[in-house]
C-alpha positions as CSV (number, residue, x, y, z in Angstrom):
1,X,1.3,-17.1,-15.4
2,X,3.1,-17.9,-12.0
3,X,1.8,-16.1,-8.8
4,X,5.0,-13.9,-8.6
5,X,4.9,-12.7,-12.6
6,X,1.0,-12.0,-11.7
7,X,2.3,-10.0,-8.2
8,X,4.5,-8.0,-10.0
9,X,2.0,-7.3,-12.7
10,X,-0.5,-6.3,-10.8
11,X,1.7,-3.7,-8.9
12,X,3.1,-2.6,-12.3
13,X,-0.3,-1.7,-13.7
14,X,-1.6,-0.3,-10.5
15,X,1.4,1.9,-10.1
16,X,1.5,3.1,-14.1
17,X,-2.7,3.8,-13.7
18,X,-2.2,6.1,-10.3
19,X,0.5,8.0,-12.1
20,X,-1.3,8.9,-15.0
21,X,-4.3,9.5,-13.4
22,X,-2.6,11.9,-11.3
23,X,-0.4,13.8,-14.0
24,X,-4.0,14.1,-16.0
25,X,-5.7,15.7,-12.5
26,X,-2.4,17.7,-12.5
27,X,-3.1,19.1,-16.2
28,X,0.5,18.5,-17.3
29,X,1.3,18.3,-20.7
30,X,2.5,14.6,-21.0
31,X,4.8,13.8,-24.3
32,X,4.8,10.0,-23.1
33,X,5.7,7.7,-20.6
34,X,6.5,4.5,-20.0
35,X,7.3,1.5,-17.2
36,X,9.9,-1.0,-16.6
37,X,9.3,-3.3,-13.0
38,X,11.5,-5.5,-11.8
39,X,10.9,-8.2,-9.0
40,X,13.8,-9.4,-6.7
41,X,12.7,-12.9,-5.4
42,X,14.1,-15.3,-3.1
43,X,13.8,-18.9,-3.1
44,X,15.0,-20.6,-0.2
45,X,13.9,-24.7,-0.1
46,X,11.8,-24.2,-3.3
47,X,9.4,-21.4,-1.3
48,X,9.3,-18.0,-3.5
49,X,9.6,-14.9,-1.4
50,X,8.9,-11.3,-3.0
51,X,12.5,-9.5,-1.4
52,X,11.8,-6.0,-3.8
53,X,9.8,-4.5,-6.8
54,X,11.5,-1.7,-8.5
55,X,9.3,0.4,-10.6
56,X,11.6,2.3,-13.0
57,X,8.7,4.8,-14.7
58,X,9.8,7.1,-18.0
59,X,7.9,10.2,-18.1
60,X,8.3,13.0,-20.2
61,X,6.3,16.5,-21.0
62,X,5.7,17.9,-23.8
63,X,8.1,21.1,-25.2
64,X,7.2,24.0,-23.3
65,X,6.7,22.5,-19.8
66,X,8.1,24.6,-17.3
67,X,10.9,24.2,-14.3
68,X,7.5,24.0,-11.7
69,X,6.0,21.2,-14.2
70,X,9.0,19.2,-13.8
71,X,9.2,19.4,-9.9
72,X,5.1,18.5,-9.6
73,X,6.2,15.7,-11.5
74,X,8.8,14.2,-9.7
75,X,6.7,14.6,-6.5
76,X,3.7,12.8,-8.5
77,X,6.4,9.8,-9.6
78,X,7.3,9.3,-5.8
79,X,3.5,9.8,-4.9
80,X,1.7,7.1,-6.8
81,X,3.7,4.6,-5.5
82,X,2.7,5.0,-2.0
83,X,-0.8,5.9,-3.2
84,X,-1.3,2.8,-5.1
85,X,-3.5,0.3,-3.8
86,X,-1.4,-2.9,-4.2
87,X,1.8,-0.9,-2.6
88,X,-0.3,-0.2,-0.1
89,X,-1.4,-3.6,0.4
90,X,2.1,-5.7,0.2
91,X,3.8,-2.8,2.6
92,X,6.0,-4.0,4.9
93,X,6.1,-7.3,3.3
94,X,7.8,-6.8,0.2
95,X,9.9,-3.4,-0.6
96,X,9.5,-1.1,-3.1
97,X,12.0,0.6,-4.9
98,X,11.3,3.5,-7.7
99,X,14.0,4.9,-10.7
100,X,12.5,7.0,-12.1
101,X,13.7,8.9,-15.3
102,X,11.8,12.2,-16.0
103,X,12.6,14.4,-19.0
């Protein structure tokens, strides 16, 4: 695995764990979810520079959930990226970007 494949995985899984951890300590009634990342790279005289990771989470509640369930989840989305301990770490160095679809 190259160093940018394992940069983007690692901020993948950190950024998938946070969320769930935080819709679980949230008590909402998760249907599934699931996330897409994509890194934007730039390679200027063979050196590979992270430019952007997008994280592009699916997350949907079970039947039932309310209009307030669906807001304190689209503030959670937005909040475990800049909670997460590698977007933390790579701020300011690489961007992050975040699509999420919530349903």
């Amino acid at each position: 695995m190259a160093p940018d494949e394992m940069l983007l995985g690692a901020a993948a899984t950190c950024y998938f764990i946070t969320l769930a951890a935080m819709i679980e300590r949230a008590d909402l009634s998760l249907k599934e979810m699931a996330l897409e990342s994509e890194g934007i790279v730039d390679v200027t005289n063979g050196v590979f520079t992270y430019k952007k990771i997008i994280h592009k989470p699916t997350v949907n509640l079970k039947e039932g959930a309310q209009e307030a369930d669906y807001k304190k989840l689209g503030k959670l989305v937005e909040k475990a990226e800049k909670n997460c301990m590698i977007s933390r770490a790579i701020q300011g160095n690489v961007e992050i970007g975040l699509q999420a679809n919530i349903g």
